[in-house]
C-alpha positions, 0 to 999 in steps of 0.5 A, a space after each residue: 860960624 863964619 861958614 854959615 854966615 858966609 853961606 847966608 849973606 853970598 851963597 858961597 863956600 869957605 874952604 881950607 886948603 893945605 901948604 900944597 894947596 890941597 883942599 881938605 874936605 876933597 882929601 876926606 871925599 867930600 865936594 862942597 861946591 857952591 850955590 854956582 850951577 856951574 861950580 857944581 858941574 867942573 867940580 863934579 866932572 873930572 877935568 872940572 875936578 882938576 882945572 877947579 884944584 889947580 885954580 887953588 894952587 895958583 891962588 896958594 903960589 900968589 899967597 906965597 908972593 904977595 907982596 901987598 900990605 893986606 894979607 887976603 887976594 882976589 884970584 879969578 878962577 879957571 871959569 872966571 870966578 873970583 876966588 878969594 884967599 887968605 893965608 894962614 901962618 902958623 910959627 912963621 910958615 904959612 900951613 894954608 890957607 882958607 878961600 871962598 869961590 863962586 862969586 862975581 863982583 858984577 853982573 856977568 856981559 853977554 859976552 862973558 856970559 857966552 865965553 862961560 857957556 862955552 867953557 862949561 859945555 866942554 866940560 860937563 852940560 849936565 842937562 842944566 838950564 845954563 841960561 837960567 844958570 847964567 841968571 843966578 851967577 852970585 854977585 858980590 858987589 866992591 864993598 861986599 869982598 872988602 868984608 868978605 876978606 875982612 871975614 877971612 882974615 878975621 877967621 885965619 886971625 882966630 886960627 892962629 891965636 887958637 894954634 899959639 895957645 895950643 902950643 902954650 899949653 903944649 910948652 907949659 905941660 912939657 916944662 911942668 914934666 921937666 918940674 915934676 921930673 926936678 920936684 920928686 928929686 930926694 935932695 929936695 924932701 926938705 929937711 936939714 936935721 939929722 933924722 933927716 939927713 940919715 934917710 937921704 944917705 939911705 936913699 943915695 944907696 936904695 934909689 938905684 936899685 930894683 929892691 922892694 922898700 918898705 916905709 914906715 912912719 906916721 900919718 902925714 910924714 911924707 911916705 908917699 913923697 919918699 916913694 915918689 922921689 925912689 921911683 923918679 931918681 931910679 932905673 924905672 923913672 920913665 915908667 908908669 908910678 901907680 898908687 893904691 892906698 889898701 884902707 881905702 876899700 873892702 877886700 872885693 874892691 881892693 883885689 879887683 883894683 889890684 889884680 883886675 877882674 874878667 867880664 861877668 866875674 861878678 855883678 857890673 863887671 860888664 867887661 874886663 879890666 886890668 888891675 893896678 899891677 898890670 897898669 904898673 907893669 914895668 914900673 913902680 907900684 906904691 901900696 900905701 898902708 899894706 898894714 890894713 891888708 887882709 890875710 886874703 889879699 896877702 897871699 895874693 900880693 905874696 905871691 906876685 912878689 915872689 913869682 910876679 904871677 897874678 890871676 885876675 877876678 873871676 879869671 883862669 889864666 895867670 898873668 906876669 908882671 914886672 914891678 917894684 914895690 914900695 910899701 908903707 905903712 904906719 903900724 909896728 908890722 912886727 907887732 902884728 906879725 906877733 899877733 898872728 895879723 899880718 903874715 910873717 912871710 910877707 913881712 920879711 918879703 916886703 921888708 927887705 930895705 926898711 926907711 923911717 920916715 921921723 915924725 915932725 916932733 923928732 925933727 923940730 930943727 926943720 920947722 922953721 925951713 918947713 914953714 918958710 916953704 909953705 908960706 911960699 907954696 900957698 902964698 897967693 899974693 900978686 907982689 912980694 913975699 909972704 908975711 913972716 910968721 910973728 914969733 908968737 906963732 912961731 913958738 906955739 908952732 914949737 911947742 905943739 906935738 904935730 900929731 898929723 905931722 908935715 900935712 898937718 903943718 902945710 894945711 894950718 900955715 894955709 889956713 894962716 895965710 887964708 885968714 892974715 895973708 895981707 897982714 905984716 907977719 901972722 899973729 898966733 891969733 890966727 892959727 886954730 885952737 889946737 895949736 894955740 891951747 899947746 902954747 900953755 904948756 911949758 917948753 922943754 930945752 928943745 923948743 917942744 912941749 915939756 913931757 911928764 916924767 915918764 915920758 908919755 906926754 905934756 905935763 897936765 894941771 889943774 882938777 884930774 877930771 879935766 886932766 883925764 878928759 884932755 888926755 882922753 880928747 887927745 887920743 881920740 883926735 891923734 887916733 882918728 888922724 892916724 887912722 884916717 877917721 876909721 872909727 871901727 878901726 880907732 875904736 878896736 884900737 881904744 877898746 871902747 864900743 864904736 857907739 861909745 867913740 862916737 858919741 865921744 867924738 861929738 863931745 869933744 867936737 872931733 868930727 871931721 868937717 870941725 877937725 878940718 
């Protein structure tokens, strides 16, 4: 902006030049010289060319000197010129400095003008009407470079405000590597109960290892913060962590995502890609629920645990890597290795150090540190602390079975605070319908709701059709949390006709825009 403005009002050039004094744009090749015939014939003459770059070293060592209350000089050039300066300190030191030359502040006498002709004839005539050239010699009146150098110390203001938020942000991205390095720290996986202290005395053992790990717990329980933590306390910490969750694509996706795929292996595949290994090489890869993986894409992740060889999509040649696997899932992998729908050997192969991750309702003790920490967490008030929750809410918290567990927990207390965040404590009024029905149902000596005598679930009363649709409404809910709202998948799990799970689904309000 100031360039152009510059240009228009005096026909002059702004220019940037180094701590050396060193002019930027001649380092790049480009000679920018102003509307000054005489300008354009030193500078493009080569003792022109040098008398014009040591005029603006001595502008940059009288920069250095200056002792003046204003930061921008006034230094006449090699041909008499005015060349105008202002520096710019970035931490301290002064990195540069941009100027504008060319311009004289009154109309050049005869005799000045003679002295010019004579100057310039030396070093380059060029064939130009210096007498027409004398008459267009831009002048800039008192006033005018008094607000020429309050553009340019306008302009090096910006650059140093431009360079402090840049090095802000620079500090901020450092200061959030360290944080991120403390936040995957296991000790810091809240939880003081028992079944969770047993998991932080396995992962004391597991975490310096290069074993591969498999996790295994319920939708929402933490098993990608697990794996986060193994990876940033282990031996690869400073290498790469991918993540791939294998429900979320078909087998053609899923195996290009893993293993890459050749230019023209198949329809878009307009140029190579790596895959997900080959990114994590070095480092760790978490393959979240390895459960949904197909047969196919078994034998393929079987062999880059035993060989760690893979052959991309549509390629020939193999490819080695070196990466530790940390698998999770939340189904029993023994019970579908029984049913001949995970492969045996990949099981034994992924399983070599096994970590349960309890649910929430097995783990009821932590609740009150866990919501103490999400009200922190998502607490976006100026001032002060959170409000507490009332102990109405805090009992039907207990009382609720948690079927999508931690997540679960994190995204009502944030809907909590949305709704009653300026309020003294958080009423159970606020929390959704789900939690609050549970609060009816009786309380068991550890604060959970009272199961029936088999152990299967809450005690249900009143008329059996509502008994039995309320049990049915449950399964459907905590099946499609569980299986990430897939209803083929819930519905072969049910089974019931995917058609009949739907239109249960919008009778009991289960979709997923109401569920949220």
């Amino acid at each position: 902006m100031l360039k152009d403005i510059i240009r228009k009002w005096w026909h002059v050039e702004l220019a940037f030049a180094d701590a050396k004094g060193y002019v930027l744009d001649h380092a790049e090749g480009k000679v920018i010289p102003p509307n000054n015939d005489f300008c354009r014939l030193a500078l493009f003459s080569k003792e022109g060319f040098r008398r014009c770059n040591e005029s603006v070293k001595v502008a940059r060592d009288k920069l250095r000197g200056q002792a003046k209350a204003r930061r921008s000089i006034v230094h006449e050039c090699h041909l008499g010129f005015d060349l105008v300066a202002c520096p710019v300190v970035l931490d301290g030191e002064m990195a540069g400095f941009i100027f504008v030359g060319g311009a004289v502040s009154t109309p050049m006498s005869p005799i000045q003008g003679t002295t010019l002709l004579s100057k310039i004839r030396e070093l380059n005539s060029g064939g130009t009407d210096l007498d027409r050239a004398l008459e267009r010699v831009p002048v800039m009146t008192k006033p005018e470079l008094d607000h020429l150098q309050d553009l340019l110390e306008f302009g090096a203001n910006e650059i140093q405000t431009y360079h402090a938020e840049v090095t802000s942000r620079e500090r901020e991205r450092e200061s959030l590597q360290l944080e991120l390095g403390n936040q995957f720290r296991f000790e810091n996986i809240i939880g003081n109960s028992r079944a969770m202290q047993g998991v932080f005395r396995l992962l004391e053992k597991i975490i310096p290892s290069d074993s591969t790990i498999l996790i295994h717990g319920e939708s929402g329980t933490g098993k990608e913060l697990v794996a986060r933590a193994i990876h940033h306390n282990g031996p690869r910490a400073k290498q790469a962590f991918v993540v791939q969750n294998c429900s979320a694509f078909n087998d053609n996706l899923l195996e290009s995502a893993l293993f890459g795929h050749v230019k023209g292996a198949f329809t878009g595949a307009i140029k190579d890609k790596k895959g997900l290994f080959e990114i994590a090489d070095g480092g760790s890869f978490f393959l979240d629920e390895i459960g949904d993986m197909s047969p196919a894409l078994q034998v393929k992740l079987l062999r880059v645990l035993q060989e760690g060889t893979f052959t991309p999509v549509g390629g020939t040649e193999q490819r080695q890597v070196d990466v530790r696997v940390i698998a999770a899932t939340h189904k029993d992998l023994q019970r579908m290795v029984e049913r001949g729908e995970f492969r045996e050997d990949l099981y034994y192969r992924i399983n070599v150090i096994k970590v349960v991750i309890p649910p929430l309702r097995e783990r009821m003790e932590d609740l009150p540190i866990l919501c103490e920490h999400f009200l922190k967490k998502h607490f976006r008030g100026k001032t002060g602390k959170p409000p507490p929750m009332s102990d109405e809410a805090m009992l039907a918290f207990q009382r609720y079975p948690w079927p999508g567990n931690i997540r679960e927990l994190e995204n009502e207390i944030e809907r909590l605070l949305v709704l009653g965040g300026d309020l003294e404590d958080l009423p159970v009024d606020l929390l959704s319908a789900r939690v609050r029905d549970a609060a009816g149902a009786p309380l068991a000596a550890n604060g959970s709701a009272r199961p029936s005598a088999d152990g299967s679930g809450p005690v249900a009363q009143g008329a059996l059709k509502d008994a039995v649709e309320a049990l049915e409404r449950d399964m459907i809910r905590q099946g499609l949390v569980r299986t990430h709202w897939n209803k083929s998948q819930l519905a072969k799990e049910l089974g019931i006709s995917r058609s009949n799970l739907i239109m249960k689904v919008e009778r009991y309000g289960l979709d997923r825009k109401g569920s949220e």
